[in-house]
C-alpha positions in Angstrom: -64.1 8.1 -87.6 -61.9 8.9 -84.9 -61.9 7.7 -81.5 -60.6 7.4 -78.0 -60.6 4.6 -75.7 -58.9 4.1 -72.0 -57.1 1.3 -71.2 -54.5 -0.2 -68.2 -51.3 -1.8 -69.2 -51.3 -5.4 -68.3 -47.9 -6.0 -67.7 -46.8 -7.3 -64.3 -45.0 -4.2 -63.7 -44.9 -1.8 -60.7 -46.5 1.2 -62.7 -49.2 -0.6 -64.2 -50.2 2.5 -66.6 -52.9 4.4 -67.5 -53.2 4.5 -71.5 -55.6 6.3 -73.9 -55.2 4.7 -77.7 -56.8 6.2 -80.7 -58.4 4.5 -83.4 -59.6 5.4 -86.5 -62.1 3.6 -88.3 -61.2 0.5 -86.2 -58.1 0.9 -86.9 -55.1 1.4 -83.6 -53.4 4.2 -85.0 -51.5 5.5 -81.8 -51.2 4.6 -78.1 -49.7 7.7 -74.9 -50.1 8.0 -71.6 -53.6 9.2 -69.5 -53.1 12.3 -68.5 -55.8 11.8 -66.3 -53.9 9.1 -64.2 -51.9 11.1 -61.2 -49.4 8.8 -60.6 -48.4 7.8 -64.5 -49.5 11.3 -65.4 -49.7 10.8 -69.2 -46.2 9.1 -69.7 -45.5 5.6 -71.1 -42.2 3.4 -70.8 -40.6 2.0 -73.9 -42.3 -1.6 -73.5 -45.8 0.6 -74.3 -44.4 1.9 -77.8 -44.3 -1.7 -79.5 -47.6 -2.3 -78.7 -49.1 -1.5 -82.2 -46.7 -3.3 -83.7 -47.5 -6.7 -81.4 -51.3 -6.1 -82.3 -50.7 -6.5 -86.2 -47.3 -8.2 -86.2 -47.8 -11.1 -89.2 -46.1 -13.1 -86.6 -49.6 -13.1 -84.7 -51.7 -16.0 -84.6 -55.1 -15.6 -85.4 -56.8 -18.9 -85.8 -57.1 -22.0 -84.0 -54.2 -24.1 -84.9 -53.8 -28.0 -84.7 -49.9 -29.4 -84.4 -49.7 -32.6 -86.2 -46.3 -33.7 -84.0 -45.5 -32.3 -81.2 -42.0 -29.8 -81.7 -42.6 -30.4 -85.5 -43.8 -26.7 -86.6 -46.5 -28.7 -89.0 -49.3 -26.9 -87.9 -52.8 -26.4 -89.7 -55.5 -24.4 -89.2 -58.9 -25.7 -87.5 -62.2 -23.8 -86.5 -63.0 -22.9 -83.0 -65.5 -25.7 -82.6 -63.3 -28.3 -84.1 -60.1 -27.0 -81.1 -63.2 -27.1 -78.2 -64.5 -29.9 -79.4 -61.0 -32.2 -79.0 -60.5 -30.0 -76.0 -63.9 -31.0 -74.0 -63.3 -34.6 -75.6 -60.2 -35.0 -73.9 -61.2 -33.4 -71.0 -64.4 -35.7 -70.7 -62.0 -38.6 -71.9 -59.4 -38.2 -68.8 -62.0 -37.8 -66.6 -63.5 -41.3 -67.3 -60.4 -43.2 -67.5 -58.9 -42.0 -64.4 -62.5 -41.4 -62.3 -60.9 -38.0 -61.5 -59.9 -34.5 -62.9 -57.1 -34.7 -61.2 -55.4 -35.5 -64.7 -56.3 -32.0 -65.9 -53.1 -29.3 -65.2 -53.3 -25.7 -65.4 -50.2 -23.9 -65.2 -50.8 -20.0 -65.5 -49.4 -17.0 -64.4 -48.8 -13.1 -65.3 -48.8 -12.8 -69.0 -51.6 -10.5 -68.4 -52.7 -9.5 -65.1 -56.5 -8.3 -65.7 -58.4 -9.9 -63.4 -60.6 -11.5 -65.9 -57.9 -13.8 -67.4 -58.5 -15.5 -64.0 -61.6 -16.9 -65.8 -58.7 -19.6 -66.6 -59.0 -20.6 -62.9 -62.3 -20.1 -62.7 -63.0 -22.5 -65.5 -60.8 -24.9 -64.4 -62.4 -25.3 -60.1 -65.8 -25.6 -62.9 -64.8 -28.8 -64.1 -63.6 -30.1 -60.6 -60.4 -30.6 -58.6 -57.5 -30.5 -60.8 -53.9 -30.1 -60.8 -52.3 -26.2 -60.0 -49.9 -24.0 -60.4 -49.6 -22.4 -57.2 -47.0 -19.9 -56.2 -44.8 -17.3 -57.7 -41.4 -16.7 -60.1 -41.1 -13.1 -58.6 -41.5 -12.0 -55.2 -42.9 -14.9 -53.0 -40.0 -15.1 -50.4 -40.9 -10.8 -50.0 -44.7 -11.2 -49.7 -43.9 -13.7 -46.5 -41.8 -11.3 -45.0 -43.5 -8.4 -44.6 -46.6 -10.9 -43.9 -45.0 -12.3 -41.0 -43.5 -8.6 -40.0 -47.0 -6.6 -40.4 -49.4 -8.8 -40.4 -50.4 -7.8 -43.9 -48.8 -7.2 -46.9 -48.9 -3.8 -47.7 -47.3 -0.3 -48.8 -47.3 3.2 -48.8 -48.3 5.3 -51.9 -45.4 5.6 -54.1 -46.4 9.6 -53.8 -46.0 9.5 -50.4 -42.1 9.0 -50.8 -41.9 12.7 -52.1 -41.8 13.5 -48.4 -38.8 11.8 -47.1 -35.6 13.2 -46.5 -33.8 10.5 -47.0 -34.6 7.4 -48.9 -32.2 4.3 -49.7 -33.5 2.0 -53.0 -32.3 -1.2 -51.9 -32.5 -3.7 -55.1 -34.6 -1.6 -57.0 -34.0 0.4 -60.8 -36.4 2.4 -60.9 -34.9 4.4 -64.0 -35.7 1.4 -65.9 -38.5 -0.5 -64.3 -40.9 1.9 -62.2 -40.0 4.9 -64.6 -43.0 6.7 -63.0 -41.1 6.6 -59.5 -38.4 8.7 -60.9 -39.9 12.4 -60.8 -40.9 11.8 -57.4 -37.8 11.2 -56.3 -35.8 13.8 -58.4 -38.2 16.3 -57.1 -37.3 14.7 -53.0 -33.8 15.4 -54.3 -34.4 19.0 -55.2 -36.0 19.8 -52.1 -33.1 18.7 -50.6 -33.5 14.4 -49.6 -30.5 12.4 -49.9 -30.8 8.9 -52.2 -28.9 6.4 -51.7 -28.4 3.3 -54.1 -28.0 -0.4 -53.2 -27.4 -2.9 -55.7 -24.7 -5.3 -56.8 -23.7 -3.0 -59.6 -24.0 0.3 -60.9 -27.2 0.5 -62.4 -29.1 3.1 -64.0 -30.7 4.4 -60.8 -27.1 4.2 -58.9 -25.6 6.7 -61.2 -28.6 8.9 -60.7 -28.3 8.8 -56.8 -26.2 10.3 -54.2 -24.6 7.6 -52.8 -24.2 3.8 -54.7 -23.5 0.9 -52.3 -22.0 -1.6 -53.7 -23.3 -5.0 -51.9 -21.9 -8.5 -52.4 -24.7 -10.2 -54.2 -27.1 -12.4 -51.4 -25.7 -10.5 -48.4 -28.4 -7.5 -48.0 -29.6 -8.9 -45.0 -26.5 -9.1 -43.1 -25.9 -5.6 -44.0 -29.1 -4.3 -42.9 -28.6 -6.4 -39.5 -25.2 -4.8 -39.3 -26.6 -1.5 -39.2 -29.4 -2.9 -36.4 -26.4 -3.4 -34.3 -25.3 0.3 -34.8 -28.6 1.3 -34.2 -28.3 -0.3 -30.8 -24.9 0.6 -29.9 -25.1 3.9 -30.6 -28.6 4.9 -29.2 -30.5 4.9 -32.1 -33.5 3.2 -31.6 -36.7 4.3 -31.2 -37.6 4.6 -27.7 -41.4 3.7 -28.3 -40.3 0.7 -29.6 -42.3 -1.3 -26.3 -45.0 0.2 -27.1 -45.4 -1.1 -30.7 -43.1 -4.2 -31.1 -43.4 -7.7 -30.1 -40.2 -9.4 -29.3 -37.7 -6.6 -29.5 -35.8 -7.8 -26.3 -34.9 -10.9 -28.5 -33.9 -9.3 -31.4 -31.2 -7.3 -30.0 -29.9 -10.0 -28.3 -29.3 -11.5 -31.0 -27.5 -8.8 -32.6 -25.7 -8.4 -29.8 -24.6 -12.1 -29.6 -24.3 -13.1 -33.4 -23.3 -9.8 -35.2 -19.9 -8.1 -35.7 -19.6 -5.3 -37.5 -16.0 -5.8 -39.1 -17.2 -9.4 -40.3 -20.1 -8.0 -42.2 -18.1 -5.7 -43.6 -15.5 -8.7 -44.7 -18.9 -10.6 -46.1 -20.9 -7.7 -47.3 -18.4 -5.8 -49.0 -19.0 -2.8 -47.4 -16.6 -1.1 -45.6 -17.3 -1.6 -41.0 -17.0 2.7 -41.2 -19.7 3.3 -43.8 -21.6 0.9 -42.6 -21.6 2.7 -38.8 -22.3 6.3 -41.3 -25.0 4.8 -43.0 -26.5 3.6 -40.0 -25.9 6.6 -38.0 -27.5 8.7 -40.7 -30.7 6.4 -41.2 -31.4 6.8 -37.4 -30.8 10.4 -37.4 -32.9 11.2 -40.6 -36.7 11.5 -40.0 -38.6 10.6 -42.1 -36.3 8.2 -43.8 -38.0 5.8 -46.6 -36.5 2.3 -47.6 -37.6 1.0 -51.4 -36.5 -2.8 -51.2 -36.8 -4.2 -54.7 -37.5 -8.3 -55.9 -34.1 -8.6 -57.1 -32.2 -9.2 -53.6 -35.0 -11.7 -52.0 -34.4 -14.0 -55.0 -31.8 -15.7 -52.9 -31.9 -18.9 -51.1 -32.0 -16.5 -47.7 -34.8 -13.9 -49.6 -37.4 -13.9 -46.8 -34.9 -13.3 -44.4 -33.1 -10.7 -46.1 -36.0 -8.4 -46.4 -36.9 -9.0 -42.9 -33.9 -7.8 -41.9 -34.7 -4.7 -43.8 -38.1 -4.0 -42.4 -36.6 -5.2 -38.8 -34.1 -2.4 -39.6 -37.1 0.3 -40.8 -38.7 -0.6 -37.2 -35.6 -0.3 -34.9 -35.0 3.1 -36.3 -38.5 4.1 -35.7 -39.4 4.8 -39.6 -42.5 2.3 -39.9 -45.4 4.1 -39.9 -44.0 8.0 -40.3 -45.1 10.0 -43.5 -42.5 9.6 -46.1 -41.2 6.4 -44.2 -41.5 3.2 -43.9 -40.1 -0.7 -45.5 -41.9 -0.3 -49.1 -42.1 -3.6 -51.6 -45.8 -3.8 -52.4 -49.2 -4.3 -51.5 -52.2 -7.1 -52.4 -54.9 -3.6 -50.8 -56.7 -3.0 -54.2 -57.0 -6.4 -55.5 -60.2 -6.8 -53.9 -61.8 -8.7 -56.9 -64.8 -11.3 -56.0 -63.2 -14.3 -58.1 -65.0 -14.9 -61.2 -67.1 -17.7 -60.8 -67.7 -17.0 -57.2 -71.1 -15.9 -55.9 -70.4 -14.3 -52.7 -68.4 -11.7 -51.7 -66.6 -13.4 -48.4 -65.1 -15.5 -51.3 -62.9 -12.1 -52.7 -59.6 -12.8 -52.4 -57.0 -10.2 -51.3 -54.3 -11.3 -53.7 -53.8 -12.2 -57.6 -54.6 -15.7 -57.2 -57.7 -16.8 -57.2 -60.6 -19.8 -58.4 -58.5 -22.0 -56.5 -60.5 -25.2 -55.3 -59.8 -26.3 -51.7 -59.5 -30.2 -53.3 -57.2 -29.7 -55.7 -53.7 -30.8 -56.5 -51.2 -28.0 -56.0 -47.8 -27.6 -57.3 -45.5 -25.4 -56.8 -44.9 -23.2 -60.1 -41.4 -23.2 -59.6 -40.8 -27.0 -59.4 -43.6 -27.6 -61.6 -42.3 -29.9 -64.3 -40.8 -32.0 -61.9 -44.1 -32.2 -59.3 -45.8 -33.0 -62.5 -43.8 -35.9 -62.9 -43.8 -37.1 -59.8 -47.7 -37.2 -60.0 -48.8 -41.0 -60.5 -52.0 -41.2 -58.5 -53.8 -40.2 -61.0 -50.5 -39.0 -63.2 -50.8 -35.5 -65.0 -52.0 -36.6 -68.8 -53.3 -32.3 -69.7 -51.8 -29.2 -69.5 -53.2 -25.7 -70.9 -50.8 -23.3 -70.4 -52.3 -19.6 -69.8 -49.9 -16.3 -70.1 -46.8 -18.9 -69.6 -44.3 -19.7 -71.4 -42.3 -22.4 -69.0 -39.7 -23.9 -72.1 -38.3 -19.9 -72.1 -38.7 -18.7 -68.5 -38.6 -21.5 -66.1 -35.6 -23.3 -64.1 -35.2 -27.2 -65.2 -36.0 -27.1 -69.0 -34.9 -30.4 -69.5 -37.5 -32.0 -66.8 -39.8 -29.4 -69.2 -39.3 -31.1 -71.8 -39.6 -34.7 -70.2 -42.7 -33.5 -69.4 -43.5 -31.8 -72.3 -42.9 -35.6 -74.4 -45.2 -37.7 -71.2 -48.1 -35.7 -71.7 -51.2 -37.1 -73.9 -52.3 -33.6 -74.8 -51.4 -29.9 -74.3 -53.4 -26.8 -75.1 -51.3 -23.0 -75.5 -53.2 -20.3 -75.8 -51.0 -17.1 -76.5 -50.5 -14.4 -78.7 -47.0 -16.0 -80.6 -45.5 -19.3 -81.2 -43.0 -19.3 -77.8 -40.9 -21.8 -77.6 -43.6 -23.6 -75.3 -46.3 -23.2 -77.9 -44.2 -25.8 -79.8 -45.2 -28.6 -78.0 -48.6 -27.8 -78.1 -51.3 -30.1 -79.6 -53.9 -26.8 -79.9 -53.4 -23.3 -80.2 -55.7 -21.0 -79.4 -55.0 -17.3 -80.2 -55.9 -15.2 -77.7 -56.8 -10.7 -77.5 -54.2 -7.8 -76.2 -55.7 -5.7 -74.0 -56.7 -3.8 -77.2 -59.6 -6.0 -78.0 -61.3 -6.9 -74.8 -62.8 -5.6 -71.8 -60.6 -6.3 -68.1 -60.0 -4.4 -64.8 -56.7 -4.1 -63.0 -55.0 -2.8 -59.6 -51.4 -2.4 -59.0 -49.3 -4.0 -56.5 -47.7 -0.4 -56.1 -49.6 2.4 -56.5 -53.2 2.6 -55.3 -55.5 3.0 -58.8 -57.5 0.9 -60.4 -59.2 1.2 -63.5 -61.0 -0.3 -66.6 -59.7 -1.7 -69.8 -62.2 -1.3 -72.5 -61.6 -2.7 -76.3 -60.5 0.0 -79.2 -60.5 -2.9 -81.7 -62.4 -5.8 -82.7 -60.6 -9.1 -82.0 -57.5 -9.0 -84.8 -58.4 -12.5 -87.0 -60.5 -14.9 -84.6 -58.6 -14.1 -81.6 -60.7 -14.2 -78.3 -60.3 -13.5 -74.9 -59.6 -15.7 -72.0 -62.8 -15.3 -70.7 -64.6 -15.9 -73.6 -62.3 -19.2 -74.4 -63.8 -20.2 -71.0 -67.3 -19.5 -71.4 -67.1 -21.5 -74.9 -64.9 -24.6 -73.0 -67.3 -25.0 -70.3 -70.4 -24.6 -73.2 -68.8 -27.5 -75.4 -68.3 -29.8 -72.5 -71.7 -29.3 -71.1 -72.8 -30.1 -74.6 -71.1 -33.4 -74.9 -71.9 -33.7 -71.2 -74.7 -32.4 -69.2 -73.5 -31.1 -65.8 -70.1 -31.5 -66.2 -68.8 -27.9 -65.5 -70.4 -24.9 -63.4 -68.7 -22.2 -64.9 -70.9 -19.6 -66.9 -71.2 -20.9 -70.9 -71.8 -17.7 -71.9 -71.9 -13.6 -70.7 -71.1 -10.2 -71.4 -67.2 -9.2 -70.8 -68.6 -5.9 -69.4 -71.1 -7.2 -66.9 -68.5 -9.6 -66.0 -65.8 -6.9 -65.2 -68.5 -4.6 -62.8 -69.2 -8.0 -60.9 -65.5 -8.2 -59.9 -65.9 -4.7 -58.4 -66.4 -6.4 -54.9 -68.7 -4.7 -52.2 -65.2 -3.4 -50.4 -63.5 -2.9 -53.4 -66.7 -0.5 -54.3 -66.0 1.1 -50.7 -62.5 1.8 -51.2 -62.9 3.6 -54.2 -66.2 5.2 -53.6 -68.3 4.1 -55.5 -71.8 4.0 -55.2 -72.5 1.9 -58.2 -69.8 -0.3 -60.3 -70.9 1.3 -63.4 -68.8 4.6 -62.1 -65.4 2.7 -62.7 -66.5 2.9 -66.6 -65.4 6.5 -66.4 -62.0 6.8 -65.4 -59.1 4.8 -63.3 -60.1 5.6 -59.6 -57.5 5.9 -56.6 -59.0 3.6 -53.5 -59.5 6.0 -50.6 -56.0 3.9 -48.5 -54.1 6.1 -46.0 -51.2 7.4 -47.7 -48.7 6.2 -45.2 -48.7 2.8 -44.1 -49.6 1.9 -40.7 -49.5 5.3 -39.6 -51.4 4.5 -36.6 -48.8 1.6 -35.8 -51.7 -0.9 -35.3 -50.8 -4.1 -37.5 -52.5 -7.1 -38.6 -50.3 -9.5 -37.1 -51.5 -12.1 -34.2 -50.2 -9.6 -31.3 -51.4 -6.5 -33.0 -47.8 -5.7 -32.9 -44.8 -5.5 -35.6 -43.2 -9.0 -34.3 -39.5 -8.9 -34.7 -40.2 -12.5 -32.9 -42.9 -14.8 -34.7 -44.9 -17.5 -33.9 -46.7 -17.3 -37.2 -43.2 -17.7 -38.7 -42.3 -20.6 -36.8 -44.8 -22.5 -37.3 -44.3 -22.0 -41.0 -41.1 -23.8 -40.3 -39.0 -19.9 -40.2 -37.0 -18.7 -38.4 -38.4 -16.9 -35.1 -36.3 -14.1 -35.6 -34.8 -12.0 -38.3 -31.3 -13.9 -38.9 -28.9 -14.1 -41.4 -27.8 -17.2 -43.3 -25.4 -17.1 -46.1 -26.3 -17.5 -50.1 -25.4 -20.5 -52.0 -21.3 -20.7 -53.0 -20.3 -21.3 -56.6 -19.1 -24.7 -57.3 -15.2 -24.9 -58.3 -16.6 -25.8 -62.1 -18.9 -22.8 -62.3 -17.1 -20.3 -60.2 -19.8 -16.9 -61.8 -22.8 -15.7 -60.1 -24.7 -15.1 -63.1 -27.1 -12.1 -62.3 -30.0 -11.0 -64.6 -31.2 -7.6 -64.3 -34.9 -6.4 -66.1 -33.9 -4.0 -68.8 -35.8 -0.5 -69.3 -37.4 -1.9 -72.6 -38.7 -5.4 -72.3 -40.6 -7.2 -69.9 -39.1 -11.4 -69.4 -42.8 -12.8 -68.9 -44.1 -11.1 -72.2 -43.6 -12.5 -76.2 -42.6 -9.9 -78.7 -43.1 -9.6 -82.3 -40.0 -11.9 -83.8 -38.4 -9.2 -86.1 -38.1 -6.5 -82.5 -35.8 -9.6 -80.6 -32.2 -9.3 -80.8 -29.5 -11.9 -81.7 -28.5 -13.4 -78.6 -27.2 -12.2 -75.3 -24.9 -9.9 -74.4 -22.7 -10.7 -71.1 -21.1 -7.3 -68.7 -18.1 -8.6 -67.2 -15.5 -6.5 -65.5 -12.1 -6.1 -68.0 -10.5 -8.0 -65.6 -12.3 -11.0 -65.5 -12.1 -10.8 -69.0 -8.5 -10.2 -69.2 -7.9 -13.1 -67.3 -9.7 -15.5 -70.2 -7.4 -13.4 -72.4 -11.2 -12.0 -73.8 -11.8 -8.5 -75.4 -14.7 -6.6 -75.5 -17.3 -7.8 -78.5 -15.7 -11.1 -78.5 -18.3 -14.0 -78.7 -18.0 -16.7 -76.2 -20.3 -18.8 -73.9 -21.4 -19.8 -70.4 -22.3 -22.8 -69.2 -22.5 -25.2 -66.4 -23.9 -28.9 -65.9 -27.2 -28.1 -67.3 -26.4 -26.5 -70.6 -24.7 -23.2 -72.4 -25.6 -19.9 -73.9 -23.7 -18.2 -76.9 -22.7 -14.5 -76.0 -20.8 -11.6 -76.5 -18.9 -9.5 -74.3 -19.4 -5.9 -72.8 -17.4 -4.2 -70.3 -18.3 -2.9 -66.9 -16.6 -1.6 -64.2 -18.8 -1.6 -61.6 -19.5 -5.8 -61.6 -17.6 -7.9 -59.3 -15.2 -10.3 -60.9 -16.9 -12.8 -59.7 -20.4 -11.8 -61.2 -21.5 -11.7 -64.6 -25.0 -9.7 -66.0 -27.2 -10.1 -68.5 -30.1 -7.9 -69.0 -33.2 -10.0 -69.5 -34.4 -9.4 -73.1 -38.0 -10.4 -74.1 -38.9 -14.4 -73.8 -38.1 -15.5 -77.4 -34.7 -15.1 -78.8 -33.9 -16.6 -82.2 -30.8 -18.8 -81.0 -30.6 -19.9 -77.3 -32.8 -19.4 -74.3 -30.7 -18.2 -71.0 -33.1 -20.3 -69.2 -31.2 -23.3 -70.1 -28.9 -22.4 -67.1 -31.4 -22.1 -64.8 -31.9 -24.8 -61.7 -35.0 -24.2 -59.4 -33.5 -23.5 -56.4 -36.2 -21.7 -54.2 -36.7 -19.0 -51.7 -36.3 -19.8 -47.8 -39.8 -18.2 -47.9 -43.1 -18.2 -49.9 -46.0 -20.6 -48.9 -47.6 -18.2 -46.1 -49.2 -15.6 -48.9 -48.6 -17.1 -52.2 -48.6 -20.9 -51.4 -44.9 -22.0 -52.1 -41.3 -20.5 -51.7 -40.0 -18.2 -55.3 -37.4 -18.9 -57.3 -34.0 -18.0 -56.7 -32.8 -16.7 -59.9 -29.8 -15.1 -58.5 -28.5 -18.4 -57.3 -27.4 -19.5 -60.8 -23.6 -20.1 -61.6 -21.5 -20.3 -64.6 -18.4 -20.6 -66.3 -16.9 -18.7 -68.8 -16.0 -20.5 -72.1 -13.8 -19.1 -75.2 -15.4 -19.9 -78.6 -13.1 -20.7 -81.1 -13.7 -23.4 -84.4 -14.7 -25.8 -81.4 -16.1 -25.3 -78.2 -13.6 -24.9 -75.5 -12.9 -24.7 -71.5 -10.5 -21.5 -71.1 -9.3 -21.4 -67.6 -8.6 -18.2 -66.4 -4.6 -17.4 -65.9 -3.1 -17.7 -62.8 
């Protein structure tokens, strides 16, 4: 029998999409786009069209699986009471030996953002204080920004950008990562709005666009206060700017004081002439819409860079206008009551949540080496949740220090990862084919259900459900010894997340409409339209108290990225590509063979390197196996490579990687990102042995 069933996309992706799979007899026999949706509008990006393909790869793990040594690959299978039953054991165990469960570690994140794979968190503040991952990879150093600058963090609705007439993506590729953006704008361009692209290279969305800007990688900020100063000199500003702003005065003093033109066009890259048009032009142009992307706050100066940007956005007057505005993303729909909680003041306005007030936070991108650092009591468990740390975090090798300290470790995924080698347990878990969820988007304003098409492939089972049957095994073994529900209905669960003003903003007079279709929450279209803002003064504070006192900066200010060392003189920039998605494991036979590297010819040239040769980078940490592809537009100082999906058969980029953070982060997600973009390398040739090639004078 045929059959249709509605789903949401789980990736953490700005589109978040509305999909309708068929099934017949049980059976996933195709997945497209709900046409239903208005923003998606029936369309899917490529990382939608392996899905089948993940659900019934052979590679897919579908029993409980016990690892007799850890990184050995001798694993066995074992039913699901004999894995809960050495779980709760341990659990119990730890607990007893250390009179705490402080021991216990949960390090989780965005493998799948439905909001009832937070039962993970949930179960965890059940069993009593433990030890957290708190924080975030991707955008922390952003979210503080436009906290500190608004009050809130929030944005427009991505259709609202169709009435600009002019709009400058800063950072952002939307032709390969918010594909869904991309007939809104072409349709802006038609009707006659100028684009503008800024990004370190020429990227897919550049090419598209009127204008590309080339900007020196970590410098956005100092480009966008350049323009401030334009903006003032020339009489651009908005003259209502008293009426709305808090510390204004200050602001342009310091631009007045600290800023040259011609020296952030030496730094930036950017011509001092196009800097004065483009600034001249954004004043000019109402309304005029700024798209700032994650990519350029993953520097060491992040925070500051984007609130440069939004500083910009207000001096010109754009904040609050129709089609206007600073756009980056919003935490509005993600009004879910917590699971576990019992009352709604407990709903948080943000992903994370079952956090316990007592318990032992680290930061997620210094985790391994907070972990160690832990001896009172000492980390002794992890479960790792949609994670996969020994592929996608900074300082493998404390990873896998870590990895060897550790009495026991629980992975529960859809693959063996590379992390799910040094697991003890396995526990296979459901795609969003197989179990009920509900999601929002940090971009657009729906939300909607995830209901199953499938049963569970093999013995698979949902995060939820791995909870309830956690917290029923150790309150077996031990009376009382966790709060969270044993047992419960996926469905009933999901309509109790539908918080009393998440059920106002999408008008809903009973949760049980949501089952229906994806909803849009009833949010003005423009943000802060009435130029009221959540911050302490009510005001959009170019000067902040709420910032320093966070240890920031008062004002918007520029401080320089991090310089390559002489031995690793490459910035080493990756990009998302259009068809894979870094957080999420693939079936092994879609993952290519190793990474490709874009170079400019002439950095090549100067190694004496053609295009297709193999070769490697490296620096003090480790080295990556590549081959070479040519690009014009990169710097010959930069090189690129796209991020491909988490597991690759012969290397793992993330070798390279060192965690240095974001100036910004612990205001709205608890601790400073990572800054990715801060990552240097050398350039090796690879002959019969592995060799140092200097480039020639």
């Amino acid at each position: 029998m045929l059959a249709k069933h509605q789903h949401i996309c789980p990736r953490n992706c700005y589109d978040t999409c509305s999909l309708i799979s068929t099934t017949y007899n049980g059976v996933l026999l195709s997945v497209e786009g709900n046409p239903a949706h208005d923003y998606t509008k029936g369309k899917l990006c490529p990382k939608a069209m392996s899905d089948i393909q993940k659900v019934y790869s052979p590679s897919r793990i579908r029993y409980p699986m016990r690892q007799r040594h850890r990184f050995s690959g001798d694993w066995e299978r074992i039913s699901w009471d004999e894995a809960l039953e050495q779980i709760a054991r341990t659990i119990l165990r730890l607990k007893r030996t250390h009179g705490s469960t402080l021991p216990l570690a949960l390090n989780k994140y965005s493998g799948n953002f439905g909001a009832l794979h937070n039962a993970m968190e949930a179960l965890f503040s059940g069993i009593g204080p433990t030890t957290r991952a708190i924080g975030s990879p991707c955008w922390s150093a952003g979210v503080d920004a436009q906290t500190i600058d608004f009050g809130r963090f929030r944005c427009s609705s991505p259709l609202d950008m169709a009435h600009a007439k002019l709009i400058w993506l800063w950072g952002v590729n939307p032709a390969w990562t918010a594909i869904h953006q991309m007939p809104i704008i072409f349709d802006a361009m038609e009707r006659g709005t100028t684009v503008v692209c800024f990004d370190t290279h020429l990227s897919a969305t550049a090419a598209r666009s009127h204008r590309f800007i080339q900007v020196r990688p970590g410098t956005d900020g100092l480009l966008a206060l350049a323009m401030g100063k334009v903006l003032a000199e020339e009489n651009l500003l908005d003259p209502d700017l008293p009426n709305y702003t808090l510390g204004y005065h200050d602001f342009l003093a310091y631009l007045d004081s600290e800023i040259r033109v011609e020296r952030a066009a030496t730094i930036t890259g950017v011509e001092a002439d196009t800097i004065r048009d483009l600034a001249r032009e954004y004043g000019q142009t109402h309304p005029a819409c700024i798209w700032a992307g994650f990519g350029l706050q993953r520097y060491t100066n992040g925070g500051q860079t984007l609130r440069a940007i939004d500083a910009l956005g207000a001096l010109a007057g754009h904040i609050g206008e129709k089609g206007g505005g600073v756009q980056y993303g919003h935490f509005e729909t993600w009004k879910f009551s917590g699971l576990g909680h019992t009352e709604p003041s407990q709903a948080k306005a943000n992903p994370v949540v079952g956090k316990n007030p007592s318990d032992r936070a680290l930061n997620i991108n210094k985790f391994a080496a907070a972990a160690l650092a832990c001896t009172e009591p000492p980390v002794r468990m992890l479960w790792l949740a949609g994670r996969n740390p020994l592929s996608q975090d900074a300082d493998l090798h404390l990873w896998q220090k870590l990895m060897n300290q550790l009495e026991f470790i629980v992975v529960s995924d859809l693959f063996l990862t590379r992390s799910a080698a040094a697991a003890d347990i396995f526990l296979p878990v459901t795609t969003h084919y197989e179990h009920w969820d509900l999601h929002a988007s940090y971009w657009h304003y729906w939300v909607g259900v995830n209901e199953p098409a499938i049963a569970p492939v093999g013995e698979s089972k949902s995060d939820l459900e791995i909870a309830w049957r956690v917290s029923a095994k150790l309150n077996e073994l031990e009376p009382g010894s966790c709060t969270f529900p044993t047992s419960g209905s996926e469905k009933e669960t999901l309509l109790r997340e539908l918080s009393p003003e998440l059920l106002r903003l999408l008008r809903l007079q009973s949760p049980k409409e949501i089952l229906l279709q994806p909803l849009k929450a009833n949010l003005p279209p423009a943000s802060w339209a009435q130029r009221q803002f959540a911050t302490p003064s009510g005001r959009f504070e170019f000067r902040s108290e709420k910032a320093v006192q966070a240890g920031f900066p008062a004002l918007p200010s520029y401080s320089p990225p991090l310089s390559p060392p002489p031995e690793a003189p490459l910035r080493l920039l990756t990009p998302h590509h259009s068809s894979a998605l870094n957080s999420q494991s693939y079936p092994p036979d879609t993952i290519p063979n190793g990474y490709t590297l874009y170079v400019n010819p002439e950095l090549a040239e100067s190694y004496g390197l053609n295009e297709g040769a193999p070769a490697e980078i490296a620096n003090d940490l480790g080295a990556v196996r590549v081959r070479l592809a040519f690009d014009l537009s990169i710097p010959r100082d930069v090189v690129i490579v796209y991020q491909h999906p988490a597991e690759l058969k012969d290397s793992c980029l993330n070798v390279l990687l060192r965690s240095h953070t974001t100036d910004m982060g612990t205001i709205a997600t608890g601790a400073p990102g990572l800054a990715l973009n801060e990552t240097f390398v050398c350039l090796r040739r690879l002959t019969g042995s592995v060799q140092r090639l200097s480039p020639n004078p």
